[in-house]
C-alpha positions as CSV (number, residue, x, y, z in Angstrom):
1,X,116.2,38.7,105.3
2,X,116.6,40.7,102.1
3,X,120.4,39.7,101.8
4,X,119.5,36.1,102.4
5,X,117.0,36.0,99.4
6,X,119.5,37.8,97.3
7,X,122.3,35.4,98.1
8,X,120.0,32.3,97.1
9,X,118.6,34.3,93.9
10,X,122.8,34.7,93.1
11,X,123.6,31.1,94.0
12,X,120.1,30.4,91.5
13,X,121.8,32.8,88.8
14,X,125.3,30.7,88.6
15,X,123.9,27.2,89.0
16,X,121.7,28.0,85.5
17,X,124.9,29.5,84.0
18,X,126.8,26.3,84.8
19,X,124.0,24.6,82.9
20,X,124.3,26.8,79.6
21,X,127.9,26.0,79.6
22,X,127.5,22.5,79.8
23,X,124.9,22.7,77.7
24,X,126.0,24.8,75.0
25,X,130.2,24.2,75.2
26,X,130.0,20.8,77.3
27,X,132.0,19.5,80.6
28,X,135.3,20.2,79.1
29,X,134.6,24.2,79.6
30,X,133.3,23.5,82.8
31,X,135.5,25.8,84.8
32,X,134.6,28.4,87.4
33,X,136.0,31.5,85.4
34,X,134.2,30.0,82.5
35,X,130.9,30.1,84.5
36,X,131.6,33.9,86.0
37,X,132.0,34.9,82.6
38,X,128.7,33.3,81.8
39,X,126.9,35.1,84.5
40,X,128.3,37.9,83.7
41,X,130.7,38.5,87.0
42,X,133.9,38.4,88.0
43,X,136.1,35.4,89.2
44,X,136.2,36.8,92.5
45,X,132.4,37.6,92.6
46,X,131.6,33.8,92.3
47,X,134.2,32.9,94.8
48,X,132.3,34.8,97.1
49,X,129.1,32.2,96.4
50,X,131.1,29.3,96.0
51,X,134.2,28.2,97.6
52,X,135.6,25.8,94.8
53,X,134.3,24.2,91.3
54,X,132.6,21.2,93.6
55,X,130.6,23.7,95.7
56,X,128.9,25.2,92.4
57,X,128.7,22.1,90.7
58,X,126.8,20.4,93.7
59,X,124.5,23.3,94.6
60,X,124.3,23.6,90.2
61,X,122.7,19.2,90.6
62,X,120.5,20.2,93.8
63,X,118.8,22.9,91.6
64,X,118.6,20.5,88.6
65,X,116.8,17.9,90.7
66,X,114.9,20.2,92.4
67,X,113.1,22.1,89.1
68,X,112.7,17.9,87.5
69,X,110.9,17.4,90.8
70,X,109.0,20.5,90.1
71,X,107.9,19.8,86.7
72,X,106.9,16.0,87.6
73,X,104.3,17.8,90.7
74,X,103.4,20.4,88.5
75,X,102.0,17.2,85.9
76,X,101.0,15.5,88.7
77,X,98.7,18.3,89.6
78,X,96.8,18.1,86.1
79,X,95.7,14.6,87.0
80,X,94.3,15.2,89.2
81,X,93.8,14.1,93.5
82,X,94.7,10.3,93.0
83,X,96.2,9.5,89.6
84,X,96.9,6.2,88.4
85,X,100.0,4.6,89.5
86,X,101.2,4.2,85.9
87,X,100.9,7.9,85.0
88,X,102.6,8.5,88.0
89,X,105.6,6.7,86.3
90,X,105.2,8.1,82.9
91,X,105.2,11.5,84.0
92,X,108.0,10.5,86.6
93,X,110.0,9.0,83.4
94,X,109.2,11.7,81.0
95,X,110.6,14.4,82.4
96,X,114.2,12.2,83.3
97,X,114.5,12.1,79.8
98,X,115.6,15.0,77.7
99,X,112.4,15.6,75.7
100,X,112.2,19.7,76.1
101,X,114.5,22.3,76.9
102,X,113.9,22.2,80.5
103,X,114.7,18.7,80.8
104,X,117.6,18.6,78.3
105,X,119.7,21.1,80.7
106,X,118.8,19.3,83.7
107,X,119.3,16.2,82.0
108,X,122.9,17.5,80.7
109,X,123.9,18.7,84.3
110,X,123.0,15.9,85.1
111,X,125.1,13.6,83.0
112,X,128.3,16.2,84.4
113,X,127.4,15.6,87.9
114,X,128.2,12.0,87.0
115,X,131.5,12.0,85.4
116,X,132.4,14.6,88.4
117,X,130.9,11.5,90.5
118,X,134.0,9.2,88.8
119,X,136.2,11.0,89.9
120,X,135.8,12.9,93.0
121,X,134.9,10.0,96.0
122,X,132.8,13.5,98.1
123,X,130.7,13.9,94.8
124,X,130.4,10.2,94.0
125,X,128.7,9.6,97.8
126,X,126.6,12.3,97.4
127,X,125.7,11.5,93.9
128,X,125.0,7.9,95.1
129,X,122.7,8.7,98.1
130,X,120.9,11.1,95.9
131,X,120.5,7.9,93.5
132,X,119.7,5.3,96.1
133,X,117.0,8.5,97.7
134,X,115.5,8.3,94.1
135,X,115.0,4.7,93.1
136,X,113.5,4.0,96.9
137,X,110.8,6.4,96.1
138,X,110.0,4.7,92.7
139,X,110.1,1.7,94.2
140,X,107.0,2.6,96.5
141,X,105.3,3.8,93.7
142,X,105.3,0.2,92.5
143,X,104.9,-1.7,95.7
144,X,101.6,0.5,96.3
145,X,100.7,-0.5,92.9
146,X,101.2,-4.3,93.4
147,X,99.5,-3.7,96.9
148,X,96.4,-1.8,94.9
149,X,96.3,-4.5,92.3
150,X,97.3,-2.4,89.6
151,X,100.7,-5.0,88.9
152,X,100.4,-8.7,88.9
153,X,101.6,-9.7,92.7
154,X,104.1,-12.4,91.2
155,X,105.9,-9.3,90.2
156,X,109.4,-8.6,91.9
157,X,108.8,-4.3,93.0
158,X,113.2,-4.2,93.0
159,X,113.1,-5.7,89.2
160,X,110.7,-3.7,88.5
161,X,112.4,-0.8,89.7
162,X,115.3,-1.4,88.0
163,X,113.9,-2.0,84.7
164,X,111.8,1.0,84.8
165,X,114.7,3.2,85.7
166,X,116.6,1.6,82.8
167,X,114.8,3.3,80.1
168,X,116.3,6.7,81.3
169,X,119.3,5.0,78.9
170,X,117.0,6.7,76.0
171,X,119.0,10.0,77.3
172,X,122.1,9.1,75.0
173,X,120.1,7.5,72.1
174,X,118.2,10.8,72.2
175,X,121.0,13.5,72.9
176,X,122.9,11.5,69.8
177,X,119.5,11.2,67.5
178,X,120.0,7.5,67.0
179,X,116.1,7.7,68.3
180,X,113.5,10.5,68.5
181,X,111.8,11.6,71.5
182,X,108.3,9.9,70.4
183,X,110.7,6.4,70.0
184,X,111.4,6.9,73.5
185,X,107.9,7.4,74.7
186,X,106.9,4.8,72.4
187,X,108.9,2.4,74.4
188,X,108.1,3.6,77.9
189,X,104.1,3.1,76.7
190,X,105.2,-0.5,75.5
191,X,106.9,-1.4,79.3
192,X,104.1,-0.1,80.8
193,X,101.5,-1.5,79.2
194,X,103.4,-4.7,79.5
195,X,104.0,-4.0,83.4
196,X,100.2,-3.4,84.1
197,X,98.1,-4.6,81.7
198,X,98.7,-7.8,83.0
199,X,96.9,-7.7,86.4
200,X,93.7,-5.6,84.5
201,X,95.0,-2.3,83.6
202,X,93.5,0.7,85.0
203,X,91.1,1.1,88.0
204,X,88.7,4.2,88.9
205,X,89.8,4.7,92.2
206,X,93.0,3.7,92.5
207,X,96.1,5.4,94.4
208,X,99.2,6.2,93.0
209,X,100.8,6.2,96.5
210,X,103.9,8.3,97.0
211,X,105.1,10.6,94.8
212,X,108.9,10.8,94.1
213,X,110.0,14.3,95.8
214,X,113.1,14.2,94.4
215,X,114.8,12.8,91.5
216,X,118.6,12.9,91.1
C-alpha cells in the first residue's frame, strides 16, 4: 500500500509540473524532458510514471478537473444543505474561469488539453466525453430548476445550457486583459439574473438538484 500512495503522490508531483510549464513557458515547451526537468527528475524517472507525452498530459487534465470540481464542492459547502440553483451555477461558472491562481493553471491545462484534442483523435474522444459528461450535469442543474420554478418553464434547458457554458469564452478576454475578472462576473450576474428573475427569482426552500461532479 505505501508504494501505491507514493506512485499516485509522484504521478500528482508531474501533472502540477506540466501545469507550471504551460503556465509559465506555454504549450510550445510542453515536452516530457521539459516537465522532468521541472520536477526535478530525470527523463527516465518520468518514463517510469508515464509511458509517452499523451499519458502525462491526460492524467495532468484528470487532475485539473478533479481540483475545479473540488473547489466548486468546497463553495458549495459554504451555502449551505440546499443552495439555490443559481448559485449553484455561479460558483459552477466562477471557478471555469481563470479568476485566481488555482483556476488560471487549471484553466491553462485546460486550454492545452484542447489543442492536444485537435490533433490527436485518442485525446480528442476523451476530451469530448469528458465535455459531453460536463454539460449533461449542467443541464440537470437547470432542468431541476425549471422543474422547481426557479426558470420560466417556456425556457429550452439545452439553450440554456449552451448559453450558460458560453460565457467560459471570458477565459481568453481575461487571460489577454481585454476584460477584468469583475467584467466577467459582471456579465455572468447580468445572464443570471436575466435567466431567473423572470419566473420570481429566489425561493426559501428551493433545491439546487445535482451538483456537477466533474467539470472538464
Amino acid at each position: 500500500m505505501p508504494k501505491q500512495v507514493d506512485h499516485r503522490e509522484r504521478r500528482e508531483a508531474i501533472a502540477r509540473a506540466l501545469w507550471r510549464v504551460v503556465e509559465q513557458r506555454g504549450v510550445a515547451q510542453l515536452t516530457m524532458r521539459v516537465v522532468a526537468q521541472e520536477a526535478g527528475m530525470s527523463l527516465g524517472q518520468l518514463q517510469h510514471y508515464f509511458a509517452s507525452r499523451t499519458a502525462m498530459l491526460t492524467f495532468a487534465m484528470d487532475l485539473a478537473s478533479e481540483q475545479t470540481s473540488a473547489r466548486v464542492h468546497r463553495g458549495l459547502d459554504k451555502l449551505g444543505d440546499r443552495p439555490h440553483p443559481r448559485d449553484v451555477l455561479r460558483l459552477t461558472l466562477a471557478e471555469m474561469l481563470p479568476l485566481h491562481a488555482d483556476a488560471r493553471a487549471t484553466s491553462r491545462m485546460s486550454a492545452a488539453y484542447v489543442l492536444e484534442a485537435l490533433h490527436d483523435e485518442a485525446v480528442h474522444e476523451q476530451a469530448r466525453r469528458g465535455l459531453v459528461q460536463g454539460r449533461a450535469l449542467v443541464e440537470q442543474v437547470i432542468r431541476q430548476a425549471i422543474t422547481d420554478g426557479h426558470i420560466d418553464p417556456g425556457r429550452d434547458p439545452g439553450t440554456e445550457t449552451d448559453l450558460l457554458l458560453a460565457l467560459t469564452g471570458f477565459t481568453t478576454l481575461i487571460e489577454l486583459g481585454v476584460i477584468g475578472p469583475r467584467d466577467a462576473l459582471a456579465a455572468v450576474d447580468v445572464h443570471l439574473d436575466r435567466l431567473f428573475g423572470s419566473a420570481g427569482g429566489r425561493t426559501a426552500e428551493g433545491s439546487a438538484g445535482p451538483v456537477p461532479e466533474r467539470l472538464t
